[in-house]
N, CA, C and O atoms as a GROMACS GRO file, in nm:
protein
  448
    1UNK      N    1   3.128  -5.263  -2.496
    1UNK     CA    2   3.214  -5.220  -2.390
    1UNK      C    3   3.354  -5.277  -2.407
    1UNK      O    4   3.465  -5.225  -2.395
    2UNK      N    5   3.312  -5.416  -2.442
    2UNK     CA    6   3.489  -5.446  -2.508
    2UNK      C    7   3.543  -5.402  -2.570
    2UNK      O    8   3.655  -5.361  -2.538
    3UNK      N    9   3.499  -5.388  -2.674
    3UNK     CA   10   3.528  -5.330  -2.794
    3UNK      C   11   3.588  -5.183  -2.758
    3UNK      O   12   3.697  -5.161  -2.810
    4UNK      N   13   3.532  -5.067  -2.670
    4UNK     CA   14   3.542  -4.986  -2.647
    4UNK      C   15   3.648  -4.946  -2.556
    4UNK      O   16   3.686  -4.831  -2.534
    5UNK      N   17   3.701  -5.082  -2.496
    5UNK     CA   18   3.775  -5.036  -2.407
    5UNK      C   19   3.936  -5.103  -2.476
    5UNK      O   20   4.049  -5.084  -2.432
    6UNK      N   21   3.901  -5.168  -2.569
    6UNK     CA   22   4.007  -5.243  -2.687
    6UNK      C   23   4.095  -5.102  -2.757
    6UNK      O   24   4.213  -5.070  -2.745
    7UNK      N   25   4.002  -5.050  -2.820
    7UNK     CA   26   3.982  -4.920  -2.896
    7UNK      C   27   4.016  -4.793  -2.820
    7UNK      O   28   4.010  -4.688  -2.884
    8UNK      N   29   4.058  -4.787  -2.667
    8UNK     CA   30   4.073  -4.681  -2.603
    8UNK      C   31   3.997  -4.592  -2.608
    8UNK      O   32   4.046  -4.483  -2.580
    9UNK      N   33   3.856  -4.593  -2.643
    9UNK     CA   34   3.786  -4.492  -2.664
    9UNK      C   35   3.700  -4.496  -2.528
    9UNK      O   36   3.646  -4.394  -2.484
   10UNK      N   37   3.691  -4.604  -2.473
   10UNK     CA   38   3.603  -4.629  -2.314
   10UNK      C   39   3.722  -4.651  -2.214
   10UNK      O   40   3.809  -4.735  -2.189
   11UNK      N   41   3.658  -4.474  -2.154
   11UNK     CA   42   3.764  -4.497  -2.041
   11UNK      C   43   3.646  -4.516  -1.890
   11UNK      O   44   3.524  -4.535  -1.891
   12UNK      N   45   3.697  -4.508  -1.828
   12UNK     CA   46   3.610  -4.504  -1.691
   12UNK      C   47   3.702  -4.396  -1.639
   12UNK      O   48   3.825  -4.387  -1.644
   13UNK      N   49   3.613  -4.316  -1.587
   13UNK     CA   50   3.668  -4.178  -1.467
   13UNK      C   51   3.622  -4.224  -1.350
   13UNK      O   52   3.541  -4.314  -1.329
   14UNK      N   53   3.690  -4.146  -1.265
   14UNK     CA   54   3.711  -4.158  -1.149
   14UNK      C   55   3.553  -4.048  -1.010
   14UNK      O   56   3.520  -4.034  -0.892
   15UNK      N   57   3.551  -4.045  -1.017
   15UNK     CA   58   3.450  -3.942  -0.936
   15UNK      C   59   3.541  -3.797  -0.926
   15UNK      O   60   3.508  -3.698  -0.991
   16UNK      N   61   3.642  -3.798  -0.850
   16UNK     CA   62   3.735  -3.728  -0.864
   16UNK      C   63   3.784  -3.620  -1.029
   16UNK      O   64   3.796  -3.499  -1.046
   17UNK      N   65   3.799  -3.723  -1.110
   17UNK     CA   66   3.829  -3.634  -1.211
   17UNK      C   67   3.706  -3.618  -1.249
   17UNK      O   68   3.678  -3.500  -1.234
   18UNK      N   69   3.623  -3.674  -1.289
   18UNK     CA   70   3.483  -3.615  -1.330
   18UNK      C   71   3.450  -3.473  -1.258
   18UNK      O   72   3.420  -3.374  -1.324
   19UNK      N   73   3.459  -3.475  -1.108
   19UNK     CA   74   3.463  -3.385  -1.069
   19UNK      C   75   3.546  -3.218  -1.111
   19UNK      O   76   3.496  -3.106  -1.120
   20UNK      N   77   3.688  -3.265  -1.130
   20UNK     CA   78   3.778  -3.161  -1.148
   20UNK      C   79   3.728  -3.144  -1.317
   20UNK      O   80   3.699  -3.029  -1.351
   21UNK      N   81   3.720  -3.241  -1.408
   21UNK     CA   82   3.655  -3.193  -1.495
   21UNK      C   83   3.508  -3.079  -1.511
   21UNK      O   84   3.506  -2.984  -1.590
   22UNK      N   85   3.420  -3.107  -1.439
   22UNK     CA   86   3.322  -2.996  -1.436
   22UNK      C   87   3.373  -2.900  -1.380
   22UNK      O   88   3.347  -2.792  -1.434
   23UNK      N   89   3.443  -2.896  -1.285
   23UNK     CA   90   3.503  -2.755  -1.203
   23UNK      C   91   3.558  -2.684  -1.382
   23UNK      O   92   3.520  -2.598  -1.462
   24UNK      N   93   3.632  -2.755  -1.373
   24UNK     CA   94   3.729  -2.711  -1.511
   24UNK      C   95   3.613  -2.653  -1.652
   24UNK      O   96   3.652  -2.561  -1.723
   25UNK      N   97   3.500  -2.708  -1.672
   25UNK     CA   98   3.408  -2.660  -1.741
   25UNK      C   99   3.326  -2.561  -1.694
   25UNK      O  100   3.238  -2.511  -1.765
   26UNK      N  101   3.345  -2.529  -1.580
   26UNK     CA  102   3.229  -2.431  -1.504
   26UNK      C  103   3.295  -2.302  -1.493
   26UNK      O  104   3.246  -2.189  -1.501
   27UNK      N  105   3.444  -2.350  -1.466
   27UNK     CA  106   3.588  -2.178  -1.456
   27UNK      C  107   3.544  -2.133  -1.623
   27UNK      O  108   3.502  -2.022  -1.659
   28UNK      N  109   3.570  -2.271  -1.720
   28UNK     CA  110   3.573  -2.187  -1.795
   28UNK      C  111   3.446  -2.124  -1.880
   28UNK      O  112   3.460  -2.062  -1.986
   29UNK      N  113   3.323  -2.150  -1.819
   29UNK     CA  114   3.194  -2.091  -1.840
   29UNK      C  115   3.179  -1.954  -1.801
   29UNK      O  116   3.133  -1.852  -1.853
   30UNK      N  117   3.246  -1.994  -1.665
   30UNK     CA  118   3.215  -1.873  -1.604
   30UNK      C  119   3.324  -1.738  -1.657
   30UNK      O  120   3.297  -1.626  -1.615
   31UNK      N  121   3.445  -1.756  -1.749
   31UNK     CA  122   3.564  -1.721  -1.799
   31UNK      C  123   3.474  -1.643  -1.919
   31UNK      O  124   3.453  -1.522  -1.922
   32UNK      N  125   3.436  -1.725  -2.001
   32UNK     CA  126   3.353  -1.662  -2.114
   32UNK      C  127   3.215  -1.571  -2.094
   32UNK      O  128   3.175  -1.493  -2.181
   33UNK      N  129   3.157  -1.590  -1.984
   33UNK     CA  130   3.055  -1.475  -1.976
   33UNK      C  131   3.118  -1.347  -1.909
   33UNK      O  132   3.066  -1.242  -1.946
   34UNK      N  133   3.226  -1.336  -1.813
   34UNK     CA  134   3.299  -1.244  -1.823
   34UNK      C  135   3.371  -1.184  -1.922
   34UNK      O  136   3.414  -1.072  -1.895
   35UNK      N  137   3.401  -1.236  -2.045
   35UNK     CA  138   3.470  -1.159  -2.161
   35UNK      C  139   3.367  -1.120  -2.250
   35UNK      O  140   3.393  -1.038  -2.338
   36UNK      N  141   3.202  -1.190  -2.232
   36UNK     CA  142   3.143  -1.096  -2.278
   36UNK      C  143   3.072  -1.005  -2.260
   36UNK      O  144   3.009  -0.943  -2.345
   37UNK      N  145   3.076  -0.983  -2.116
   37UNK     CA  146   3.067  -0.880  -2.036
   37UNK      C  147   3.168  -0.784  -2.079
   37UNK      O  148   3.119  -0.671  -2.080
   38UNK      N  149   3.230  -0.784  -2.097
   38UNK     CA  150   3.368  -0.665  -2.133
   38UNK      C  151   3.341  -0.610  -2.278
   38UNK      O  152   3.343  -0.491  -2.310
   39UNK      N  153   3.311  -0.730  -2.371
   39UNK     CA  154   3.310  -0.696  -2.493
   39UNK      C  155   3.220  -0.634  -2.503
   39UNK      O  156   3.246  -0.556  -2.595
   40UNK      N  157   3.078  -0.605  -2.452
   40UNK     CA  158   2.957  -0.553  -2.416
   40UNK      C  159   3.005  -0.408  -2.367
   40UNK      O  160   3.005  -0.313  -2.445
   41UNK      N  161   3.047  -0.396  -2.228
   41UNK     CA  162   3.106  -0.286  -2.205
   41UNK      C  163   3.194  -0.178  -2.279
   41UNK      O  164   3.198  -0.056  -2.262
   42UNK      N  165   3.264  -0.262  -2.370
   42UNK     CA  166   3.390  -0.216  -2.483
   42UNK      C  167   3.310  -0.134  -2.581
   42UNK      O  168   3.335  -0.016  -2.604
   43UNK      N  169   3.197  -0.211  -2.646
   43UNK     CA  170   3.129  -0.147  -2.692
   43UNK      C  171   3.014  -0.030  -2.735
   43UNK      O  172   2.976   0.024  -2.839
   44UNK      N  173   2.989  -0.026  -2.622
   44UNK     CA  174   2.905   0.088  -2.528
   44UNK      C  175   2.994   0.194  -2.493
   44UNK      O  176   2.950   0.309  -2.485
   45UNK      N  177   3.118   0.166  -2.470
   45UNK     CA  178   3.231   0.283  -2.454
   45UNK      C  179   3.292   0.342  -2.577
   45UNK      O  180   3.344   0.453  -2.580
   46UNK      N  181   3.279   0.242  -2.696
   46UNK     CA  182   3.327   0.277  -2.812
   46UNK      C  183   3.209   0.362  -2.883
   46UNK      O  184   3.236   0.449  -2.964
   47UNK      N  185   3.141   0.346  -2.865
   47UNK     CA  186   2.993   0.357  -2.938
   47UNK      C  187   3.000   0.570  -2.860
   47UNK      O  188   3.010   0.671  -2.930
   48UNK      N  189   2.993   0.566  -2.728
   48UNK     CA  190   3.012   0.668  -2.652
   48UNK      C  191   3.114   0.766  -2.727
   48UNK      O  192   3.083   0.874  -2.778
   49UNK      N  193   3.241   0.710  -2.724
   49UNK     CA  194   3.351   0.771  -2.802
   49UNK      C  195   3.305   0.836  -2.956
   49UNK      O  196   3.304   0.953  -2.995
   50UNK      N  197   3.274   0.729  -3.014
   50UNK     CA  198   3.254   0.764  -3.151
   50UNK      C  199   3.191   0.873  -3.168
   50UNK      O  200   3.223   0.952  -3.256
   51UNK      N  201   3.088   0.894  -3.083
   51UNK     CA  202   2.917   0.977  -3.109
   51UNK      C  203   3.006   1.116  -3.041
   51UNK      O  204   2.992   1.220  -3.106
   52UNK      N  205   3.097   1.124  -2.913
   52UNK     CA  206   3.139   1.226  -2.938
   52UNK      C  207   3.246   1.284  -3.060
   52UNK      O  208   3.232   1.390  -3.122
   53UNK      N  209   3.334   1.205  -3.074
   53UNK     CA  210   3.436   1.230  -3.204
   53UNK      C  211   3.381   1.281  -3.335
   53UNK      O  212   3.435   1.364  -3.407
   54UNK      N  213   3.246   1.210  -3.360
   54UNK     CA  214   3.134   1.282  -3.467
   54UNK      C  215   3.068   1.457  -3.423
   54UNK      O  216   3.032   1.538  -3.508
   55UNK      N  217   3.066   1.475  -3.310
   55UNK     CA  218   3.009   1.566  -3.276
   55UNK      C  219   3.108   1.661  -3.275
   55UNK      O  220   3.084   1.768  -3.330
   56UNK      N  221   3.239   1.639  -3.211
   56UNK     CA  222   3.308   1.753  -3.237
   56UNK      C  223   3.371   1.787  -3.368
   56UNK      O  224   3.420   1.899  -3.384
   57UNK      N  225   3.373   1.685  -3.477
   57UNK     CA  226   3.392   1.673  -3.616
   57UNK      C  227   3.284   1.789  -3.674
   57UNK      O  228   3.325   1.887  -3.736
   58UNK      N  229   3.152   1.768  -3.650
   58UNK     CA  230   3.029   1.865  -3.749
   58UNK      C  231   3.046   2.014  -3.658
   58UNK      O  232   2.999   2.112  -3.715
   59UNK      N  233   3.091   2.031  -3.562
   59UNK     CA  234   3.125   2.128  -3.475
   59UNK      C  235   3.235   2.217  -3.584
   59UNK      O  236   3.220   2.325  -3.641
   60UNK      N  237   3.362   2.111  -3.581
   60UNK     CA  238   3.470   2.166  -3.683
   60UNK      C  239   3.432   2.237  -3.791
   60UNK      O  240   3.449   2.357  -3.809
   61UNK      N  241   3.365   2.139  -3.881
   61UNK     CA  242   3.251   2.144  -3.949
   61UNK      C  243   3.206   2.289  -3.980
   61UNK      O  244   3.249   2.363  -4.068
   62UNK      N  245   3.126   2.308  -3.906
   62UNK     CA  246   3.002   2.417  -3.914
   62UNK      C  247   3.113   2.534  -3.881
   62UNK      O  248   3.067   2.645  -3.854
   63UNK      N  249   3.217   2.522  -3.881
   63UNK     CA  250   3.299   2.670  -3.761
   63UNK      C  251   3.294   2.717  -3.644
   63UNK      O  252   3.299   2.835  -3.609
   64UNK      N  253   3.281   2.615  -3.578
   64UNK     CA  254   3.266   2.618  -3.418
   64UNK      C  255   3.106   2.624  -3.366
   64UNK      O  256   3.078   2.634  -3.247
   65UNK      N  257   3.010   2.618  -3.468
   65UNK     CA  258   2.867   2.629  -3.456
   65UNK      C  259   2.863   2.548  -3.359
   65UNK      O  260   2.970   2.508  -3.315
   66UNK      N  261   2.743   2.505  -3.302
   66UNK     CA  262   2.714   2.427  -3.272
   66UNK      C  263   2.648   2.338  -3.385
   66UNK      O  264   2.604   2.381  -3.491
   67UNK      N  265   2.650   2.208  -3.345
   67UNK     CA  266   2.556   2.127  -3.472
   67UNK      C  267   2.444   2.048  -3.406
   67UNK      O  268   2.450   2.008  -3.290
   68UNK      N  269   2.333   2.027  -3.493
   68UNK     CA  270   2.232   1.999  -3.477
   68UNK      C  271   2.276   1.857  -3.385
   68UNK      O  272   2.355   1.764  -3.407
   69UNK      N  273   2.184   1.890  -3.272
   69UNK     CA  274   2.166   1.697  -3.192
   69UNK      C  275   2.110   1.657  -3.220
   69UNK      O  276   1.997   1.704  -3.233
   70UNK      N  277   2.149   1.507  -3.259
   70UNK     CA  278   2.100   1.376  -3.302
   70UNK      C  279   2.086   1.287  -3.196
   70UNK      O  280   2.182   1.251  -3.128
   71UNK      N  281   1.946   1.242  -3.176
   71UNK     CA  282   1.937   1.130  -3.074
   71UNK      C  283   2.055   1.003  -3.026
   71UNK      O  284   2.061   0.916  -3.113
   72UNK      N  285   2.118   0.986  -2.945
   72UNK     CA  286   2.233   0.879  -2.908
   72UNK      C  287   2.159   0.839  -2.824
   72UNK      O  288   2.113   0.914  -2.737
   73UNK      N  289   2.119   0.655  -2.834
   73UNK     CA  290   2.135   0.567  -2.742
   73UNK      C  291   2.266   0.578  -2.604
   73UNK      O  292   2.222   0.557  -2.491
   74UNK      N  293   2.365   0.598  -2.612
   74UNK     CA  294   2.458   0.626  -2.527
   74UNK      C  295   2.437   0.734  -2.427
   74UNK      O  296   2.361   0.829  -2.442
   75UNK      N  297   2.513   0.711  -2.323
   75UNK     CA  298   2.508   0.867  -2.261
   75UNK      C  299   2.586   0.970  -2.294
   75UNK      O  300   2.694   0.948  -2.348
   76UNK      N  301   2.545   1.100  -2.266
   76UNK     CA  302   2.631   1.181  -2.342
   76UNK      C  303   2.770   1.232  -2.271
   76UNK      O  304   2.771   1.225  -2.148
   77UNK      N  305   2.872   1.276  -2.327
   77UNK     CA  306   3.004   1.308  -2.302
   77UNK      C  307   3.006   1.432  -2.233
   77UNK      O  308   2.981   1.537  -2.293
   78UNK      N  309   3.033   1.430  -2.124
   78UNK     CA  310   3.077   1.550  -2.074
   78UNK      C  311   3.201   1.572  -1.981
   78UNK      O  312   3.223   1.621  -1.870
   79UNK      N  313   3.260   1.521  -2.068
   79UNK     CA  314   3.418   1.557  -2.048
   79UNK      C  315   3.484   1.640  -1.988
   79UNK      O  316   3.395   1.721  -2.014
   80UNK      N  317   3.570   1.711  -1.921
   80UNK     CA  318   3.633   1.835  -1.930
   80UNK      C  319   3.756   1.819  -2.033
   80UNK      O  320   3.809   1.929  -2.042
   81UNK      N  321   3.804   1.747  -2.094
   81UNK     CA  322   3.852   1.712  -2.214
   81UNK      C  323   3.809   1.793  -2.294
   81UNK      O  324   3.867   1.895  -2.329
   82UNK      N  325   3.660   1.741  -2.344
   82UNK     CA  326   3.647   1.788  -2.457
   82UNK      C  327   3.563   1.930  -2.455
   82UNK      O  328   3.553   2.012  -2.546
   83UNK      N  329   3.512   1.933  -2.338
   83UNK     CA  330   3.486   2.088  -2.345
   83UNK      C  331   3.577   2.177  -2.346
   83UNK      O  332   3.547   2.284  -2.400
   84UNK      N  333   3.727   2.162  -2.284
   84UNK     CA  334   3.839   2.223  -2.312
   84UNK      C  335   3.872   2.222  -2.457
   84UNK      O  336   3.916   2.326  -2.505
   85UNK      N  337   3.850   2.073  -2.568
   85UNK     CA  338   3.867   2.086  -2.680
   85UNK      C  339   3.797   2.228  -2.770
   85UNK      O  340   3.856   2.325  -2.817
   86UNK      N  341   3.656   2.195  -2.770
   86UNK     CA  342   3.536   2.279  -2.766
   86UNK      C  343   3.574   2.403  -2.759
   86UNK      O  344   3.540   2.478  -2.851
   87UNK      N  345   3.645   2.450  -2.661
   87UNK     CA  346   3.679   2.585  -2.597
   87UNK      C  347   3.848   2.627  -2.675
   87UNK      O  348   3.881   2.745  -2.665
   88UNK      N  349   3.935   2.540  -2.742
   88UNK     CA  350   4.019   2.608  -2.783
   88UNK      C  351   3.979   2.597  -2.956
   88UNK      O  352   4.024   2.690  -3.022
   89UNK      N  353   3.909   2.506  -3.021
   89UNK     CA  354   3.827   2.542  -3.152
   89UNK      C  355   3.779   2.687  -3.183
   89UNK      O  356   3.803   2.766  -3.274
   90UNK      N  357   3.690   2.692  -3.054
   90UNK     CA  358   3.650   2.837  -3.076
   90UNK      C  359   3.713   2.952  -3.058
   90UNK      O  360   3.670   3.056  -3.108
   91UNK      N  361   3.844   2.946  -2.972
   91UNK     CA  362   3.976   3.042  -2.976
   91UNK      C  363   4.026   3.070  -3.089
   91UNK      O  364   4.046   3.179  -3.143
   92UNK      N  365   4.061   2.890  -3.145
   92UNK     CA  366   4.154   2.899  -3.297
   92UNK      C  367   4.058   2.988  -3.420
   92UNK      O  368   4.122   3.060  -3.497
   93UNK      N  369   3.931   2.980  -3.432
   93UNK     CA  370   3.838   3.024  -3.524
   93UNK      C  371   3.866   3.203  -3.509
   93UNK      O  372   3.893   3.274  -3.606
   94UNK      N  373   3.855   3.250  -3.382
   94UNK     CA  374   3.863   3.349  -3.360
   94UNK      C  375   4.028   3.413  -3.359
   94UNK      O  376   4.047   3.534  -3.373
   95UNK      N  377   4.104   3.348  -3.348
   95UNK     CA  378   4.248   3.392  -3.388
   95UNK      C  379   4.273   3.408  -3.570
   95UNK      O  380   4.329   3.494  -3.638
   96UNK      N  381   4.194   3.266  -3.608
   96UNK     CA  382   4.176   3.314  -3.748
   96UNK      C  383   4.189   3.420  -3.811
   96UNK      O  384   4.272   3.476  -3.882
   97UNK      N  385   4.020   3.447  -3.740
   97UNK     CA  386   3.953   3.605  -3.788
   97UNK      C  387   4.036   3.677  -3.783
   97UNK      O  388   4.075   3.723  -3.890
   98UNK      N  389   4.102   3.722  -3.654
   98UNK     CA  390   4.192   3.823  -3.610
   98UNK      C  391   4.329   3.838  -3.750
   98UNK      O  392   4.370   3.930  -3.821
   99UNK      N  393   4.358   3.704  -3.734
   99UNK     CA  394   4.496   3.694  -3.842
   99UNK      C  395   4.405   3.801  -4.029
   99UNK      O  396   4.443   3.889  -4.106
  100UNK      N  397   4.284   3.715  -4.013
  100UNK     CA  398   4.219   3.740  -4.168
  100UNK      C  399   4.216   3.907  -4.180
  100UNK      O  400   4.236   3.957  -4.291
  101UNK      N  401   4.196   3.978  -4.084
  101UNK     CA  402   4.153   4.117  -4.076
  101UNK      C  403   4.296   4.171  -4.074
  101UNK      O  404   4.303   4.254  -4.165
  102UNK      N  405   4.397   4.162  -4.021
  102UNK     CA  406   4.533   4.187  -3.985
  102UNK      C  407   4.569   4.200  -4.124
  102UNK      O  408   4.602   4.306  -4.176
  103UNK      N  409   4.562   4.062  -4.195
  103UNK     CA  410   4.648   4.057  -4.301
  103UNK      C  411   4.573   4.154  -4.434
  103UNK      O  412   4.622   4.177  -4.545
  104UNK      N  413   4.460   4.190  -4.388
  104UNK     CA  414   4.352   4.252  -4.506
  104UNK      C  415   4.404   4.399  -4.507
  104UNK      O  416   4.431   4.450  -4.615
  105UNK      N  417   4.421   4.480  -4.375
  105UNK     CA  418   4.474   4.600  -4.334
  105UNK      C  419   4.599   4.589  -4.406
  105UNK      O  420   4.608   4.659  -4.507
  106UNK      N  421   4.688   4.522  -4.378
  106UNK     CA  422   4.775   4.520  -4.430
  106UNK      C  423   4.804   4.549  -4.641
  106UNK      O  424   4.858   4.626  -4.720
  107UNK      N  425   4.731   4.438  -4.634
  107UNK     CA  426   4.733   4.457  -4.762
  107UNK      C  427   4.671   4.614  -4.844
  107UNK      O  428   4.727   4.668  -4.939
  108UNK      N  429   4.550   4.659  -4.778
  108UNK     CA  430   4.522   4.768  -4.804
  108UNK      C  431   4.601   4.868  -4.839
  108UNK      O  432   4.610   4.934  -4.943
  109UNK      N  433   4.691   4.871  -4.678
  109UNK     CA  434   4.796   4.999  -4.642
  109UNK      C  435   4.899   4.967  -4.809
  109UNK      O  436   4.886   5.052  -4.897
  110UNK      N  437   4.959   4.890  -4.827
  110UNK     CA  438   5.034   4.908  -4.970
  110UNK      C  439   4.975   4.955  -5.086
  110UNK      O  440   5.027   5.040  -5.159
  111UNK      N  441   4.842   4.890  -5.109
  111UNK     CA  442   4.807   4.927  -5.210
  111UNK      C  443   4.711   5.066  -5.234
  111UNK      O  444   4.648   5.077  -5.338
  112UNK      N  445   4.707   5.160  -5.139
  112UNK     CA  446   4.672   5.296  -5.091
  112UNK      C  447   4.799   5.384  -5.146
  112UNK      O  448   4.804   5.505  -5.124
   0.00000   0.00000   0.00000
Protein backbone atom coordinates (compact mmCIF):
# COMPACT_ATOMS: atom_id res chain seq x y z
CA UNK A 1 0.00 0.00 0.00
CA UNK A 2 3.02 2.19 0.45
CA UNK A 3 4.58 1.41 -2.13
CA UNK A 4 1.46 1.94 -4.12
CA UNK A 5 0.61 5.03 -3.04
CA UNK A 6 4.61 6.19 -3.50
CA UNK A 7 4.17 5.02 -7.15
CA UNK A 8 0.80 6.87 -7.71
CA UNK A 9 -0.68 3.91 -8.80
CA UNK A 10 -3.01 3.62 -5.34
CA UNK A 11 -5.39 6.09 -5.34
CA UNK A 12 -8.40 6.02 -2.99
CA UNK A 13 -11.87 7.27 -4.54
CA UNK A 14 -14.25 8.87 -3.10
CA UNK A 15 -17.87 7.19 -2.99
CA UNK A 16 -18.89 10.00 -5.06
CA UNK A 17 -16.58 9.49 -7.93
CA UNK A 18 -16.79 5.84 -7.81
CA UNK A 19 -20.18 6.56 -8.20
CA UNK A 20 -20.04 9.06 -11.23
CA UNK A 21 -17.60 6.60 -12.53
CA UNK A 22 -20.16 3.67 -12.92
CA UNK A 23 -22.84 6.13 -14.06
CA UNK A 24 -20.15 7.01 -16.67
CA UNK A 25 -19.64 3.15 -17.48
CA UNK A 26 -23.29 2.30 -17.56
CA UNK A 27 -24.16 5.69 -20.26
CA UNK A 28 -21.61 4.25 -21.98
CA UNK A 29 -22.91 0.54 -22.00
CA UNK A 30 -25.92 1.54 -22.52
CA UNK A 31 -24.39 3.95 -25.71
CA UNK A 32 -22.98 0.76 -27.33
CA UNK A 33 -25.98 -1.54 -27.29
CA UNK A 34 -27.82 1.20 -28.95
CA UNK A 35 -25.31 1.44 -31.91
CA UNK A 36 -25.73 -2.05 -32.18
CA UNK A 37 -29.05 -1.93 -32.40
CA UNK A 38 -28.77 0.39 -35.44
CA UNK A 39 -26.05 -1.51 -36.98
CA UNK A 40 -28.48 -4.53 -36.78
CA UNK A 41 -31.24 -2.47 -38.17
CA UNK A 42 -28.77 -0.96 -40.97
CA UNK A 43 -28.36 -4.19 -41.97
CA UNK A 44 -31.62 -5.73 -42.37
CA UNK A 45 -32.43 -2.53 -44.39
CA UNK A 46 -29.44 -3.01 -46.52
CA UNK A 47 -29.92 -6.62 -46.97
CA UNK A 48 -33.87 -5.48 -47.96
CA UNK A 49 -32.40 -2.98 -50.49
CA UNK A 50 -30.02 -5.21 -52.05
CA UNK A 51 -32.57 -8.25 -52.64
CA UNK A 52 -34.71 -5.66 -54.30
CA UNK A 53 -31.90 -3.94 -56.55
CA UNK A 54 -31.09 -7.75 -57.59
CA UNK A 55 -34.58 -8.30 -58.50
CA UNK A 56 -35.15 -5.48 -60.58
CA UNK A 57 -31.59 -6.13 -62.20
CA UNK A 58 -32.77 -10.06 -63.50
CA UNK A 59 -36.12 -8.24 -64.38
CA UNK A 60 -33.82 -5.87 -66.71
CA UNK A 61 -32.32 -8.90 -67.40
CA UNK A 62 -34.92 -11.19 -68.73
CA UNK A 63 -36.74 -7.98 -70.71
CA UNK A 64 -39.09 -6.94 -68.36
CA UNK A 65 -39.99 -10.77 -67.60
CA UNK A 66 -40.60 -11.39 -64.59
CA UNK A 67 -37.76 -13.48 -62.85
CA UNK A 68 -37.86 -16.43 -61.01
CA UNK A 69 -38.37 -15.82 -56.88
CA UNK A 70 -35.81 -16.70 -54.73
CA UNK A 71 -36.52 -17.22 -51.11
CA UNK A 72 -35.42 -13.75 -48.98
CA UNK A 73 -35.07 -13.87 -45.33
CA UNK A 74 -36.12 -10.09 -45.49
CA UNK A 75 -39.41 -8.72 -46.11
CA UNK A 76 -40.34 -8.04 -49.38
CA UNK A 77 -40.35 -4.50 -51.17
CA UNK A 78 -43.30 -3.06 -52.06
CA UNK A 79 -42.57 0.18 -52.87
CA UNK A 80 -44.52 2.50 -55.03
CA UNK A 81 -41.03 3.48 -56.15
CA UNK A 82 -40.24 0.63 -57.53
CA UNK A 83 -43.34 -0.57 -58.90
CA UNK A 84 -43.39 2.76 -60.73
CA UNK A 85 -39.73 1.67 -61.69
CA UNK A 86 -41.18 -1.80 -62.83
CA UNK A 87 -43.87 0.03 -64.75
CA UNK A 88 -41.66 2.45 -66.83
CA UNK A 89 -39.04 -0.72 -67.79
CA UNK A 90 -41.88 -2.19 -69.27
CA UNK A 91 -42.93 1.12 -71.23
CA UNK A 92 -39.18 1.59 -72.28
CA UNK A 93 -39.11 -2.26 -73.68
CA UNK A 94 -42.21 -1.54 -75.46
CA UNK A 95 -41.18 1.89 -76.97
CA UNK A 96 -38.22 -0.13 -78.09
CA UNK A 97 -40.29 -2.46 -80.05
CA UNK A 98 -42.25 0.33 -81.46
CA UNK A 99 -38.88 2.30 -82.48
CA UNK A 100 -37.50 -1.53 -83.88
CA UNK A 101 -40.63 -1.95 -86.23
CA UNK A 102 -40.66 1.87 -87.30
CA UNK A 103 -37.18 1.77 -88.27
CA UNK A 104 -37.65 -1.83 -90.15
CA UNK A 105 -40.68 -0.19 -92.33
CA UNK A 106 -38.64 2.25 -93.00
CA UNK A 107 -35.88 0.62 -94.18
CA UNK A 108 -38.03 -1.63 -96.33
CA UNK A 109 -39.86 1.42 -98.03
CA UNK A 110 -36.18 2.39 -99.70
CA UNK A 111 -35.13 -0.63 -100.55
CA UNK A 112 -38.62 -1.58 -102.50
Amino acid sequence: MIEGDESGLWKWISGAELGAMKRKVQQTADELRTAQEEIKRLKEELETKTAAITEMSLRSKNGGRQAPQSPRPSAPVSSPHIERINQLELELIDERKKNLHVKGTALDARNS
